[in-house]
VEXDREN-2710 file (C-alpha; in Angstrom, 1 decimal):
% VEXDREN-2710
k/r/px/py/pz
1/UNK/5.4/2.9/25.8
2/UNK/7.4/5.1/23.5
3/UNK/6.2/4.6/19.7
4/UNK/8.9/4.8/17.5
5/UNK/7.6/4.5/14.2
6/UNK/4.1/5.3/12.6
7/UNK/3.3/3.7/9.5
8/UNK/0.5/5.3/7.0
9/UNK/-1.7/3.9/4.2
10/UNK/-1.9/6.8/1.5
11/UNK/-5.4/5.8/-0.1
12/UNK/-8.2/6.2/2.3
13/UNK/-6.2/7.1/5.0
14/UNK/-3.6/10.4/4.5
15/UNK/-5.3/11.0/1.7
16/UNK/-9.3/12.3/1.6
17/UNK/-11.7/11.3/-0.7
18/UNK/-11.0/13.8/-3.5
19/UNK/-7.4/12.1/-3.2
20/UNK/-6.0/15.3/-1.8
21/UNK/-3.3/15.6/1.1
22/UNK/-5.0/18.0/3.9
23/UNK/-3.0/20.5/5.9
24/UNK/-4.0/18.9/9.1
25/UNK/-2.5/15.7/8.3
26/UNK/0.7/17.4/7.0
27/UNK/0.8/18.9/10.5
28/UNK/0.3/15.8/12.4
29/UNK/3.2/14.4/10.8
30/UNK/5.4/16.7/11.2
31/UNK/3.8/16.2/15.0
32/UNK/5.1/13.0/15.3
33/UNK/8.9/13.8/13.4
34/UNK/9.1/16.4/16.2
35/UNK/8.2/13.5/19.0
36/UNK/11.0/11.3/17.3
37/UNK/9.0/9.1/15.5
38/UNK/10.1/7.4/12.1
39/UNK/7.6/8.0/9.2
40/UNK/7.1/5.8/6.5
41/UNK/4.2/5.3/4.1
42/UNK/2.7/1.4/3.5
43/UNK/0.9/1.1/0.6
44/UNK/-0.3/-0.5/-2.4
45/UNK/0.9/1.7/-4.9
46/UNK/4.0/1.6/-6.8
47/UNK/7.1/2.5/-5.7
48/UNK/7.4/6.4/-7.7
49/UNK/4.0/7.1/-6.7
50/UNK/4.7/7.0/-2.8
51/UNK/7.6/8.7/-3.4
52/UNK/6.0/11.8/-4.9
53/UNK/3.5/11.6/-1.6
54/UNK/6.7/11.5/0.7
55/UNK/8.0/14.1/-1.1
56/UNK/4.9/16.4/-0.1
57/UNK/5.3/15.1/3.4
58/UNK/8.9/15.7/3.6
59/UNK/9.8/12.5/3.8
60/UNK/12.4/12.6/1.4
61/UNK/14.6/9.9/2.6
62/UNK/12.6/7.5/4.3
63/UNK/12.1/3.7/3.8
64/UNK/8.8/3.1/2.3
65/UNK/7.1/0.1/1.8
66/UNK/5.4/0.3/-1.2
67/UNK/3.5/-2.8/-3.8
68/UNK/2.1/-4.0/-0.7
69/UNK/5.1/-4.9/0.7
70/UNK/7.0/-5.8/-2.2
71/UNK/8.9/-3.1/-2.4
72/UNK/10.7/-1.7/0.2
73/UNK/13.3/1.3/-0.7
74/UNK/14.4/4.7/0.2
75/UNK/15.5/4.6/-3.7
76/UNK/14.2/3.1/-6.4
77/UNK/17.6/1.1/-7.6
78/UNK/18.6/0.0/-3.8
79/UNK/15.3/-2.0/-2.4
80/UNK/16.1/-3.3/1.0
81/UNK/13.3/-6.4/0.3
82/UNK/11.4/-7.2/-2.6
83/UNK/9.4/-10.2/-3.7
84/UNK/8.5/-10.4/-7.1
85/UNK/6.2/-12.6/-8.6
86/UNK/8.4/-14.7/-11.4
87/UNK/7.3/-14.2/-15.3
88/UNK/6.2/-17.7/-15.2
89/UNK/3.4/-16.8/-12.5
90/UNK/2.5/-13.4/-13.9
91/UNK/2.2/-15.0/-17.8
92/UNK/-0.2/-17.6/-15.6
93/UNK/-2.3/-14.7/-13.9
94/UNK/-2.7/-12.7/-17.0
95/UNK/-4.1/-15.6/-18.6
96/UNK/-6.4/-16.4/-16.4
97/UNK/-7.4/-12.5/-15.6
98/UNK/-8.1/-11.9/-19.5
99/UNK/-10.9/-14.1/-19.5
100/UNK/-12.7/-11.5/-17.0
101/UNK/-14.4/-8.0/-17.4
102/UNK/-11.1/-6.4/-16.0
103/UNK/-8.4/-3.7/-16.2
104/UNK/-5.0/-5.5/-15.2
105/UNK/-1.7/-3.5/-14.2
106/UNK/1.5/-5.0/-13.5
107/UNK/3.6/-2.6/-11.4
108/UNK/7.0/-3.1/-12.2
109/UNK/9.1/-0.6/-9.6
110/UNK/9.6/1.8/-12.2
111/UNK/7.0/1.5/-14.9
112/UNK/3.4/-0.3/-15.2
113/UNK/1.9/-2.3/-18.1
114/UNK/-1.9/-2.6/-18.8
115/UNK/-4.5/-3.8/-20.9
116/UNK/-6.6/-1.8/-22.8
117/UNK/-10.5/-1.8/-22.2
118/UNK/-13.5/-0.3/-23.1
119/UNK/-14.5/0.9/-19.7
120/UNK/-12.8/4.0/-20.1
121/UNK/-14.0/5.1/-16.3
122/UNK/-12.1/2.1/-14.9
123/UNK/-8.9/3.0/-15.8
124/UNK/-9.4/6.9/-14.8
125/UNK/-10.6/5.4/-11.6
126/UNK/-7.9/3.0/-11.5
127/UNK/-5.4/5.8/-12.7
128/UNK/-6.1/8.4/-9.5
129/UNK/-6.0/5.4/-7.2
130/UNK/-2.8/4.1/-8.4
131/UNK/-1.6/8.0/-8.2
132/UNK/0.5/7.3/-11.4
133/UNK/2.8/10.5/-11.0
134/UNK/4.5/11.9/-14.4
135/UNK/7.7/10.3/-14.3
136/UNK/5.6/6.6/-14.2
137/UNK/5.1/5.1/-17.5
138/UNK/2.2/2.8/-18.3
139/UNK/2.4/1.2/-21.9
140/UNK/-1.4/0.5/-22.6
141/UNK/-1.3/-2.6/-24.6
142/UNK/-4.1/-4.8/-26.5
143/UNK/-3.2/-8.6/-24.9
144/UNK/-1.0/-9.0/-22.0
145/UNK/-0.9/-11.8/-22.4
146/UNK/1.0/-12.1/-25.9
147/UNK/3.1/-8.7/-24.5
148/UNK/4.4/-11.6/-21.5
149/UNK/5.0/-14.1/-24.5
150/UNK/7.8/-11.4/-26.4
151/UNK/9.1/-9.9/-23.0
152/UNK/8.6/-11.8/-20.0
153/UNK/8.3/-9.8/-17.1
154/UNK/8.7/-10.1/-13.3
155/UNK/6.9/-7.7/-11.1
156/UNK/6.6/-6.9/-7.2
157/UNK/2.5/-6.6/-8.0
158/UNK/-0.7/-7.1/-10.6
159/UNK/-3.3/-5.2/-9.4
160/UNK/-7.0/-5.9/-11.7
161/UNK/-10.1/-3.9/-11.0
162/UNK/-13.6/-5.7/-11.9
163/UNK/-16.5/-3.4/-12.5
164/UNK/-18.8/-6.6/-11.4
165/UNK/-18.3/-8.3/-7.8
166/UNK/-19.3/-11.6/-8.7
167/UNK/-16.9/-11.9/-11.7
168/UNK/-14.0/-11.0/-8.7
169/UNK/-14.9/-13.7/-6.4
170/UNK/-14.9/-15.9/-9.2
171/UNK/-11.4/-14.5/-10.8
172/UNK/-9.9/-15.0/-6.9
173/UNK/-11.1/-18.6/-6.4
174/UNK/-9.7/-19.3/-10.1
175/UNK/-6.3/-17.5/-9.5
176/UNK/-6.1/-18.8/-6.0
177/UNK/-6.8/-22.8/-7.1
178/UNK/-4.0/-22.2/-10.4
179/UNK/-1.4/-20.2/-9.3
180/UNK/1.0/-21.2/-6.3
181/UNK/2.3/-19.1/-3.8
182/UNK/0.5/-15.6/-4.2
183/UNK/-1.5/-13.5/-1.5
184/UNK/-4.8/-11.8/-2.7
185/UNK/-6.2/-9.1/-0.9
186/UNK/-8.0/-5.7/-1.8
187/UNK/-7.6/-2.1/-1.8
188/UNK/-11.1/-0.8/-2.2
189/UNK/-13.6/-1.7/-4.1
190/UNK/-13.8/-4.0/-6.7
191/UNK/-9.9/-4.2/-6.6
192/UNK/-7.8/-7.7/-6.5
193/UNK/-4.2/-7.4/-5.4
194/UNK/-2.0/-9.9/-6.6
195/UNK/1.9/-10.3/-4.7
196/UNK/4.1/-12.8/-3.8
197/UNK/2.9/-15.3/-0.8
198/UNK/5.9/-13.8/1.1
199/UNK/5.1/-9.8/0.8
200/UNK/2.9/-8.0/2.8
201/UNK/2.4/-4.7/4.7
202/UNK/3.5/-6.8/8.0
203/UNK/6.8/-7.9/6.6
204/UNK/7.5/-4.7/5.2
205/UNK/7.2/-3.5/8.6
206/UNK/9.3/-6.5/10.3
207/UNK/11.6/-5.8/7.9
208/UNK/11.9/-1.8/8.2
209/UNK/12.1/-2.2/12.2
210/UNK/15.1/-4.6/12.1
211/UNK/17.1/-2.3/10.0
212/UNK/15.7/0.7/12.2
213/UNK/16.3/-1.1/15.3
214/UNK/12.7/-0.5/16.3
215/UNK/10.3/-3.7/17.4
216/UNK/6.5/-4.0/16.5
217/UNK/5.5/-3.6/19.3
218/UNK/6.7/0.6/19.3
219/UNK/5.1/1.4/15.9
220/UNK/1.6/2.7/15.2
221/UNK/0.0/2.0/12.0
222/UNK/-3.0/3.2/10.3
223/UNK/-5.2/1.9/7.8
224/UNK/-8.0/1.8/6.1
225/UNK/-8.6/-1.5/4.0
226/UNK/-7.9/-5.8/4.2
227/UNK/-4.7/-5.5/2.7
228/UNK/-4.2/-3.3/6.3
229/UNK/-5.3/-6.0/8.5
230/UNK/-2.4/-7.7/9.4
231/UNK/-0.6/-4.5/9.6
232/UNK/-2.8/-3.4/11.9
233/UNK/-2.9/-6.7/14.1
234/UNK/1.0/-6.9/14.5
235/UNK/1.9/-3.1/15.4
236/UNK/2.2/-1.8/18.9
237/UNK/-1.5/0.0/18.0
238/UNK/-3.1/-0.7/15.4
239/UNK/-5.7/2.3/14.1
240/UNK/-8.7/1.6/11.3
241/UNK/-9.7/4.5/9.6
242/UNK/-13.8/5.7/10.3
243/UNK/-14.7/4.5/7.2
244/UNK/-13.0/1.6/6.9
245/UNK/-14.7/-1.9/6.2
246/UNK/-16.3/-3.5/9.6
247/UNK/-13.6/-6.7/9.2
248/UNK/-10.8/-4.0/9.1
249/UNK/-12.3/-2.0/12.2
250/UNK/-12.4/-5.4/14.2
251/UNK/-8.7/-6.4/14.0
252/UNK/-7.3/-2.3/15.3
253/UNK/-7.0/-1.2/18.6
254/UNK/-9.3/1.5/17.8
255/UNK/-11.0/3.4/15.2
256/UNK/-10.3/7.2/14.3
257/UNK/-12.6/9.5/12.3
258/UNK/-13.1/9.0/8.8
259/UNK/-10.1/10.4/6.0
260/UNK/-12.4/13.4/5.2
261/UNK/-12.9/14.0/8.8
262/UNK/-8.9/14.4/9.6
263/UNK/-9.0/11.1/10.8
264/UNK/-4.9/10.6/10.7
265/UNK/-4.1/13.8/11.9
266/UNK/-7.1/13.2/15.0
267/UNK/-5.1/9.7/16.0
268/UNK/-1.1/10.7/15.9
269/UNK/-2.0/13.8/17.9
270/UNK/-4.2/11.2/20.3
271/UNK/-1.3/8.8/20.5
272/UNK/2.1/10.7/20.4
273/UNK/0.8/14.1/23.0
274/UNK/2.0/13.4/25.6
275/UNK/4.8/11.3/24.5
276/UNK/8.4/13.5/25.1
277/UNK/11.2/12.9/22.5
278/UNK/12.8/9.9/23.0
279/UNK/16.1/12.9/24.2
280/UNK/14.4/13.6/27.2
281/UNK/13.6/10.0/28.4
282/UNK/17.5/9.7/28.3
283/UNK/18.7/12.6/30.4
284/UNK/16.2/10.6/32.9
END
């Protein structure tokens, strides 16, 4: 089999713990460009945020699939698939969020709106997962919920992170018995990840490898939380990160070493050596 795209979760997967980009996963990539692979990053942040990270990849042009699916652009003004979740919906989740111990984002494609809270260590957590690069407002404001009331919004994603597990489970049963059409899922821990019922990693993908030309079953993606799984379960080979969550491990192919331990760079070299450019294969 020739694998003709490879797909990569940034958090907990290309990037390591301290939310830095290692050489040896730069290399790998560059790896698999040179074996004729298409690159693109799936992931849950926002749209300008995976674009500074392809950037640093040299990735400049590439489709990304980005708010969990979506969002799916080379450029910001030209999406080739979004879902967004209406203002009606997202004035409906607010509400219902705001009664929870919570920092909530909605991730418009170009700027983010949150609450204000006293946890002052959520939101710097929250703020180096999200990666919020420069050029990425975020308008900190005291009720979302009256900001939705003056200028309704539609957005590709709400993301809220709980500080208390049992408060989550009890936001998610909430949000999912209310509010129609949605998928939940997670991104580490503590997170709740709101889209559309329609967007997801996996369609991102579908999508991307109908305009590529390029079926599931040649790409190779690699992940590292639930919001992967289906992902995972759909592509040619599906790879969980070492340190991923056992439910997550259970639905790849296989399981590579850990983000701190090179774990992306260990599995593209694995699956792409001994594949030749797709050039040779048609002088054959």
């Amino acid at each position: 089999m020739v694998y003709r795209l490879l797909a990569l979760d940034i958090d907990g997967t290309l990037l390591k713990s301290n939310h830095r980009l290692g050489k040896e996963t730069k290399e790998a990539i560059d790896f698999a460009v040179e074996k004729g692979a298409y690159v693109t990053l799936a992931t849950g942040r926002s749209f300008p945020s995976a674009k500074k990270i392809a950037k640093a990849l040299k990735l400049d042009d590439a489709y990304l699939i980005t708010h969990d699916g979506g969002f799916v652009a080379s450029e910001g003004d030209e999406p080739i698939y979004e879902r967004r979740i209406d203002s009606d919906r997202a004035y409906q989740l607010v509400d219902i969020l705001e009664n929870y111990h919570c920092h909530i984002r909605l991730l418009h494609e170009k700027y983010a709106i949150g609450n204000k809270t006293r946890q002052r260590n959520l939101i710097a957590r929250m703020n180096i997962s999200m990666g919020d690069p420069l050029f990425y407002p975020i308008n900190f404001v005291d009720s979302l919920s009256h900001h939705l009331i003056d200028q309704p919004l539609t957005v590709p994603k709400i993301k809220a992170q709980f500080w208390n597990e049992k408060e989550r489970q009890d936001a998610m049963e909430e949000v999912q018995e209310l509010v129609p059409h949605i998928r939940l899922t997670s991104s580490g821990e503590g997170s709740l990840d709101i889209t559309d019922a329609s967007a997801s990693k996996a369609k991102g993908l579908q999508v991307l490898g109908h305009k590529l030309g390029i079926e599931l079953k040649e790409m190779v993606a690699i992940g590292c939380y639930e919001n992967d799984e289906e992902m995972l379960v759909q592509s040619g080979i599906g790879v969980a990160m070492g340190q991923s969550p056992e439910r997550v491990k259970r639905v790849a192919d296989w399981v590579t070493r850990s983000n701190n331990q090179n774990g992306v760079g260990y599995a593209v070299r694995e699956v792409f050596r001994k594949q030749l450019h797709p050039e040779v294969y048609k002088l054959k």
